[in-house]
C-alpha positions in Angstrom: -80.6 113.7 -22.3 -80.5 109.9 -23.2 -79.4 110.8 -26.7 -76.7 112.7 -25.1 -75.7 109.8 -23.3 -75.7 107.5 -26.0 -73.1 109.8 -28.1 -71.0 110.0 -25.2 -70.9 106.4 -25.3 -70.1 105.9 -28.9 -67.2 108.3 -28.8 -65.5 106.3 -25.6 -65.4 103.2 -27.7 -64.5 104.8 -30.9 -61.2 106.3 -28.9 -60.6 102.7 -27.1 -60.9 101.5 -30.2 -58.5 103.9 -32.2 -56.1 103.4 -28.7 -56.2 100.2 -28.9 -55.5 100.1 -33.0 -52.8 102.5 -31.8 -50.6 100.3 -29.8 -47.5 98.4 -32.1 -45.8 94.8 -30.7 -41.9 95.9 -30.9 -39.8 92.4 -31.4 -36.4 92.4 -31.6 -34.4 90.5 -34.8 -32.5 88.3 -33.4 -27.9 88.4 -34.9 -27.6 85.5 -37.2 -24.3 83.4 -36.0 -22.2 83.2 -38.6 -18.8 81.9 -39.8 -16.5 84.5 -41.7 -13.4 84.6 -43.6 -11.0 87.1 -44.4 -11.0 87.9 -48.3 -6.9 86.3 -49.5 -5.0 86.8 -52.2 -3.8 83.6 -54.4 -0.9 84.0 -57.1 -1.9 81.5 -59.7 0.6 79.8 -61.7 0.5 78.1 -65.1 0.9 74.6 -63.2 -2.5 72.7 -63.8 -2.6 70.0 -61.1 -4.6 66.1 -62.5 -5.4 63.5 -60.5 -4.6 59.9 -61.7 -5.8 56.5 -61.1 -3.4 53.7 -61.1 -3.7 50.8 -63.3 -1.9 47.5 -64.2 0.1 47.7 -67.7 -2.4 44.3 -68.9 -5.2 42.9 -66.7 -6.3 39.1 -67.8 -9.2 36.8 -66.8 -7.2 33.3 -66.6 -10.6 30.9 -67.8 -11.1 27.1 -67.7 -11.1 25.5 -71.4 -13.0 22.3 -69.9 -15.2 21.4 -67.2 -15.1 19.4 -64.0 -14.0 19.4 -60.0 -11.4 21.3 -59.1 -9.1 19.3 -57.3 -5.6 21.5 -56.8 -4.8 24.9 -56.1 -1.3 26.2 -56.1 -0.1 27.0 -52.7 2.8 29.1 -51.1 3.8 29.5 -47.9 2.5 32.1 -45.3 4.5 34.4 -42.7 4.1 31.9 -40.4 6.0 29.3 -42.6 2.3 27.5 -43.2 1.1 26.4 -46.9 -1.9 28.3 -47.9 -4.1 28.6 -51.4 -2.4 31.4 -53.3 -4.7 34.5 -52.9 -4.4 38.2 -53.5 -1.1 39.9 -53.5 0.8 36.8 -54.4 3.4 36.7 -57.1 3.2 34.0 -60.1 5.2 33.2 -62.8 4.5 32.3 -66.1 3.6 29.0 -66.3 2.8 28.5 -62.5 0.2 25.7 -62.5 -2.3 28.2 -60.5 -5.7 24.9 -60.5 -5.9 21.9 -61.7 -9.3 20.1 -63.0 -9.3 16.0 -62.1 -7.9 14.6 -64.7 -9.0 10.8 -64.3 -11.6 11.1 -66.7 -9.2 13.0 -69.3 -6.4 10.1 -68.9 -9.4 7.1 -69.7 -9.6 8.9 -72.5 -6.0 9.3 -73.4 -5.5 6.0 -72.6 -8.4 4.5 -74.9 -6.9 5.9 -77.6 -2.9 5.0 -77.0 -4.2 1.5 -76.8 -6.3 2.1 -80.5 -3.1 3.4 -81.9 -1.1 0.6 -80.3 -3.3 -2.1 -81.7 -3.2 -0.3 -85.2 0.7 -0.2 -85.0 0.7 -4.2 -84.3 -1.3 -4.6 -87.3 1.1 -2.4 -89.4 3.8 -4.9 -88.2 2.3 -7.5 -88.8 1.1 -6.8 -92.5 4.4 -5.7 -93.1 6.0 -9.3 -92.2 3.2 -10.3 -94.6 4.8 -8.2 -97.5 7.7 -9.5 -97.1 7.2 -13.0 -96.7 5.1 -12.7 -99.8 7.5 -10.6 -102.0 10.0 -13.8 -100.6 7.7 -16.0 -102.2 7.4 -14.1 -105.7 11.3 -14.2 -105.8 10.9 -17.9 -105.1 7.9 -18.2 -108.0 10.5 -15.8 -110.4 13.0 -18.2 -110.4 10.6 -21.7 -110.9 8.9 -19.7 -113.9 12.7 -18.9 -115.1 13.7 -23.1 -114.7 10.1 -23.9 -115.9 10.4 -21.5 -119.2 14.4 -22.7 -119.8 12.7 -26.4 -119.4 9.6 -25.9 -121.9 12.0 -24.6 -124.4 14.3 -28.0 -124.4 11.3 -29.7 -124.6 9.9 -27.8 -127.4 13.0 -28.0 -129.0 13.4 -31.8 -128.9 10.0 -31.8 -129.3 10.2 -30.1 -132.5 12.6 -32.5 -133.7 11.1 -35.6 -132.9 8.4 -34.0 -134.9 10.7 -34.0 -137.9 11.7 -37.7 -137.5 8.9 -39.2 -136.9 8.0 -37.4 -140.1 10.7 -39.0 -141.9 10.2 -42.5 -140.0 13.7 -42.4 -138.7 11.7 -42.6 -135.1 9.8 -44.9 -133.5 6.2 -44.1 -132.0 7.3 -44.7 -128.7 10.3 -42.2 -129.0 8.0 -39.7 -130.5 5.0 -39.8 -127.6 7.5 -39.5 -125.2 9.0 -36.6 -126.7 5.5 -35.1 -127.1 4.6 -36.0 -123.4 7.9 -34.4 -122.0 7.1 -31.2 -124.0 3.6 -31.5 -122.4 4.6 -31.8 -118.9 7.3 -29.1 -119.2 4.6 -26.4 -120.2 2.6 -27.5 -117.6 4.8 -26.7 -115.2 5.5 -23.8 -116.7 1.4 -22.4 -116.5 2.0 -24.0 -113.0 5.5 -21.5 -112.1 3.5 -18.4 -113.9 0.3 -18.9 -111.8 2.2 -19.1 -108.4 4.1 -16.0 -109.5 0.8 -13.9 -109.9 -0.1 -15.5 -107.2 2.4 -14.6 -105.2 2.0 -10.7 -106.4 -1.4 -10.3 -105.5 -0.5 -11.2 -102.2 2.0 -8.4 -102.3 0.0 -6.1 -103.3 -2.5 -7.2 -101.0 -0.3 -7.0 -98.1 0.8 -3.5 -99.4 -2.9 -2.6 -99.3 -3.3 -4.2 -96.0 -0.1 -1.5 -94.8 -2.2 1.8 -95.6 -5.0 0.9 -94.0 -3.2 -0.1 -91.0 -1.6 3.1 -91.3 -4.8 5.1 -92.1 -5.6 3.5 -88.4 -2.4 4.6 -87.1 -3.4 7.8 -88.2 -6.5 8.4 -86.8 -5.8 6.8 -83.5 -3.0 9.1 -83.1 -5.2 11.9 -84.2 -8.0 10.9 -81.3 -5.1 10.6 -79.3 -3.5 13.9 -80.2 -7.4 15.1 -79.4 -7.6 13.7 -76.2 -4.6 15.0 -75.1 -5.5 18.7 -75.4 -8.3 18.3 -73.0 -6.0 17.0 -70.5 -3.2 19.6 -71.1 -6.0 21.9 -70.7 -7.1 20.5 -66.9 -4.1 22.6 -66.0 -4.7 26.7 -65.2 -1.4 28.3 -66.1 -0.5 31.4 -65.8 0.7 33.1 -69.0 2.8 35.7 -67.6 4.4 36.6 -64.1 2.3 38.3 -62.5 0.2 39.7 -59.3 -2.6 37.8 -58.7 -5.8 40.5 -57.8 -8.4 38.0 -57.3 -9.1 34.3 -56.9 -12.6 33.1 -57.9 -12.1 29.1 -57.3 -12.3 27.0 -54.6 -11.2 22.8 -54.3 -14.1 20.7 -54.8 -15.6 23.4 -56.9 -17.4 22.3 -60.3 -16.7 24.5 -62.7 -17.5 24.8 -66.7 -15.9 25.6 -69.8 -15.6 29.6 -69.7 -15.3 29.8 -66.3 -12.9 32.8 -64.8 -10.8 31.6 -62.1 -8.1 34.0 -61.5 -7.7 37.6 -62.2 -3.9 38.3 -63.1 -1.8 41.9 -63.9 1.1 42.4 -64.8 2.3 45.5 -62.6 6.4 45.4 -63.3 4.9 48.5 -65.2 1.7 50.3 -64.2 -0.3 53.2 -66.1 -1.5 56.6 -64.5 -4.8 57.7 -66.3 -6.7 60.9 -66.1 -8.6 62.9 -68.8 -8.0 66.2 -69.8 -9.7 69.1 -71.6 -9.3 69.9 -75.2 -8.1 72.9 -74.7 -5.3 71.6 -72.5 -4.9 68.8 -75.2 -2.2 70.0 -76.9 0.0 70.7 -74.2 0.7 66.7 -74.0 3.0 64.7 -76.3 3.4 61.1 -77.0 6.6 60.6 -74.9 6.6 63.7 -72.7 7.7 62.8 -69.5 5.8 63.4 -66.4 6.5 63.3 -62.7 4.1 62.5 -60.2 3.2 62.0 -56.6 1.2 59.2 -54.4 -0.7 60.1 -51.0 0.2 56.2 -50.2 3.7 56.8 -51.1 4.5 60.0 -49.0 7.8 61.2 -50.1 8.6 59.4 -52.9 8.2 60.7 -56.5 7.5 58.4 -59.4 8.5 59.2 -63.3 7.1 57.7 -66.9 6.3 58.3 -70.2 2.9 59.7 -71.7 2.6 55.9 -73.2 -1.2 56.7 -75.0 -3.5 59.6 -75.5 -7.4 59.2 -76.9 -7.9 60.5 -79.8 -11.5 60.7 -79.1 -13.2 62.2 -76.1 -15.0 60.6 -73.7 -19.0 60.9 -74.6 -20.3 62.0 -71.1 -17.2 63.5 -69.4 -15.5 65.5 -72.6 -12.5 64.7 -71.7 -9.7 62.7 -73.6 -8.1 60.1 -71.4 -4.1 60.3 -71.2 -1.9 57.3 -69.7 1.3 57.7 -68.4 3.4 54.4 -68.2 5.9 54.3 -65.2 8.0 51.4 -63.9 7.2 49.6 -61.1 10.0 47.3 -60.9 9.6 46.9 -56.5 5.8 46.7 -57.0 4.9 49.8 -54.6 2.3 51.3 -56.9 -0.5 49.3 -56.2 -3.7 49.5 -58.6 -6.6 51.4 -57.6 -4.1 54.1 -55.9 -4.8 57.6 -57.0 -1.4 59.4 -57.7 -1.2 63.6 -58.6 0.6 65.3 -60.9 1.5 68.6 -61.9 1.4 69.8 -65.3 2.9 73.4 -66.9 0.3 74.5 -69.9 1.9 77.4 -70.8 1.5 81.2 -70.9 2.4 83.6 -68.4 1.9 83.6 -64.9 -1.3 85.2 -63.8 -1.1 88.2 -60.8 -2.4 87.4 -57.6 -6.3 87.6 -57.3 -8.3 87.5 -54.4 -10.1 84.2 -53.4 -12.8 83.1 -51.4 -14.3 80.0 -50.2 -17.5 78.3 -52.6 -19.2 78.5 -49.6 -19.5 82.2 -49.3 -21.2 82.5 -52.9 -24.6 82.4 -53.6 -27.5 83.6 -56.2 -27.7 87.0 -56.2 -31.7 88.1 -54.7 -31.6 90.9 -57.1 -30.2 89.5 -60.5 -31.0 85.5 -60.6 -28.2 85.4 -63.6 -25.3 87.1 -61.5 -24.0 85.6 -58.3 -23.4 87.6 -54.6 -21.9 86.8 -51.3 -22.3 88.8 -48.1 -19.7 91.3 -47.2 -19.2 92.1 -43.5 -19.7 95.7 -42.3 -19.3 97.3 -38.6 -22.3 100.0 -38.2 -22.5 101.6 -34.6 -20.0 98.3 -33.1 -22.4 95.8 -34.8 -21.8 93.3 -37.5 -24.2 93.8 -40.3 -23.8 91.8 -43.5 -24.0 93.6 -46.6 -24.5 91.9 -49.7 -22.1 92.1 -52.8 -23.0 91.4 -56.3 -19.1 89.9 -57.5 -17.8 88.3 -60.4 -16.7 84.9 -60.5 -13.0 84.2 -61.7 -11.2 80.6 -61.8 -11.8 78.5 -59.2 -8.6 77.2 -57.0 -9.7 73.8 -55.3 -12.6 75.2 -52.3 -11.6 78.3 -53.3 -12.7 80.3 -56.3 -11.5 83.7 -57.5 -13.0 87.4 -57.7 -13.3 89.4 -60.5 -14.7 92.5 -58.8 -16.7 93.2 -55.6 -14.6 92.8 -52.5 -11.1 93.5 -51.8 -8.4 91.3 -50.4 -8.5 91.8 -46.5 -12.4 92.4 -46.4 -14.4 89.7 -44.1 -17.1 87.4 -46.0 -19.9 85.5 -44.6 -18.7 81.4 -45.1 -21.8 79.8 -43.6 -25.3 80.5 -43.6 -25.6 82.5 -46.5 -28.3 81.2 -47.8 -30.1 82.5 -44.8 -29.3 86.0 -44.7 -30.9 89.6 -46.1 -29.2 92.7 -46.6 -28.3 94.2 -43.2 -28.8 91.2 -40.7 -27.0 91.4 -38.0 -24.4 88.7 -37.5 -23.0 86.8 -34.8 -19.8 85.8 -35.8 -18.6 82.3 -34.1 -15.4 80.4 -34.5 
């Protein structure tokens, strides 16, 4: 009886326990909200659209060549009729004083060596008067040596001939010594003429001597002055062409060294559009082609130029070979740094419309990691169930990007959230 008891007991709690194992927890999945989009067609053309950035035609750092305080800056006037430090945006023209280093220091120094050269000139002068006053004198010694010599030959002559009468005792002894002492006296003033005269020409040339070194200092003090000069024409910042000023670096009262940049300067009377292209579109652009493009900043207006340059190398990271288009900019409204569009024809024919879908509806396809999916929307029993589509990818157009094969122009595509869905969620579809 009690092991009939205990049976009956183990089979009610085996079946309580198979109910209980029996009984399932029924949730239901929640719709996923969801944007879609209906599948369009695009018509392609053979029109490639490039994006440009504006730049200057030349860009130059204006430097100092010497060091010290800044003392000037070139001013203009403002709206308001109020002078101002030239700044960005302003206009210059070549050889517009744009800052000016003190120059105090620079003049000393010009002024040192005027004076050097000044005091070498006055000796030139003055050697010069010596020169002359000496080559005076040698005319003066020329013609003493000339009565002297004309002198000592009389008195040779009657010398000579007292000589032969004293020989012959037709002169007295007297006679004779005075004969011999004239001829005597007249060569000694002779020696004496001759000496001046040499004299007199080595002062010449000792004046002329004097002349080049005084002119040797003439030289070199107009050299150091020449020298000092250029440091002072250099306190000056000019502008070397007329230009837009993009940046002022400088300040008055500002010390400042040889090297340093103190305005950035471009000319933009002309301005270059660059963008890279692809070496397969390379060929399709020609030195010289002209090109018409647009500006965001500009609305309305349509600029024209000239393919001006293309690399003949491409760029290392992006692989692309930069082309620059130059365009005049005679009223100054392209400003650097603008980004202008253009729209380039590479050829062939015109592709048929394809149908096109937003990037955002693609994604990795869960079955093949290698091929690419999007969800396709589907109405089962009046619910939206998302279906997922293995496609293939075309070109892509901007946000869109074209496909190959899986969906149809007209069908509606999951746009957001995809990453979130399975095959056959229900959707919510929100605006």
């Amino acid at each position: 009886m009690k092991t009939k008891f205990y049976v009956t007991l183990a089979c009610l709690v085996l079946t309580g326990v198979i109910t209980g194992c029996g009984k399932t927890e029924t949730r239901v999945k929640q719709a996923r909200p969801v944007k879609v989009k209906s599948v369009e067609n695009h018509s392609s053309s053979n029109n490639v659209r490039y994006s440009a950035s504006i730049r200057p035609s030349s860009q130059v750092e204006v430097a100092f060549k010497v060091s010290g305080y800044v003392d000037a800056i070139a001013r203009e006037k403002d709206a308001a009729n109020q002078w101002r430090y030239i700044q960005a945006g302003d206009v210059v023209s070549k050889g517009t004083v744009l800052a000016r280093i003190r120059q105090s220091d620079f003049v000393a120094r010009v002024n040192e060596a005027k004076s050097q050269a000044g005091e070498a000139k006055s000796a030139l002068e003055a050697n010069q008067s010596q020169v002359k006053e000496a080559m005076a004198a040698v005319e003066t010694y020329k013609a003493q040596v000339h009565d002297a010599r004309a002198a000592f030959e009389r008195a040779g002559l009657d010398f000579e001939r007292a000589k032969a009468l004293f020989s012959t005792q037709s002169m007295t002894k007297p006679d004779f010594d005075a004969a011999k002492a004239q001829y005597e006296i007249a060569k000694a003033k002779l020696d004496a003429a001759e000496g001046n005269l040499q004299a007199g020409q080595a002062k010449v040339s000792t004046a002329q001597a004097q002349i080049g070194v005084a002119q040797s200092k003439i030289n070199s003090a107009e050299a150091v002055t020449y020298t000092a000069t250029i440091p002072l024409e250099d306190t000056e910042l000019k502008a070397p062409m007329t230009a837009v000023v993009l940046e002022r670096k400088v300040e008055v009262g500002a010390l400042v060294g040889s090297g340093t940049s103190g305005f950035v300067l471009a000319d933009v009377s002309e301005v270059k559009a660059a963008f890279g292209v692809s070496d397969l579109a390379l060929p399709n652009f020609k030195l010289g082609d002209v090109l018409n493009m647009t500006s965001d900043a500009m609305s309305g207006r349509e600029f024209s130029g000239h393919i001006s340059r293309i690399s003949p190398s491409a760029d290392q990271a992006s692989r692309v070979f930069d082309v620059e288009v130059t365009i005049p900019n005679t009223d100054g409204a392209l400003k650097p740094g603008m980004i202008a569009s253009l729209s380039v024809n590479e050829g062939g024919q015109s592709a048929q419309a394809v149908p096109v879908v937003p990037l955002t509806s693609i994604t990795r396809s869960k079955v093949d990691q290698s091929s690419y999916a999007l969800f396709a929307v589907e109405t089962v029993n009046g619910k939206q169930i998302a279906r997922l589509r293995t496609v293939s990818l075309g070109d892509s157009f901007g946000n869109s990007i074209a496909i190959k094969s899986g969906v149809k122009p007209g069908e509606i595509v999951v746009v957001s959230g995809v990453t979130l869905l399975a095959d056959g969620d229900e959707l919510s579809v929100i605006n």
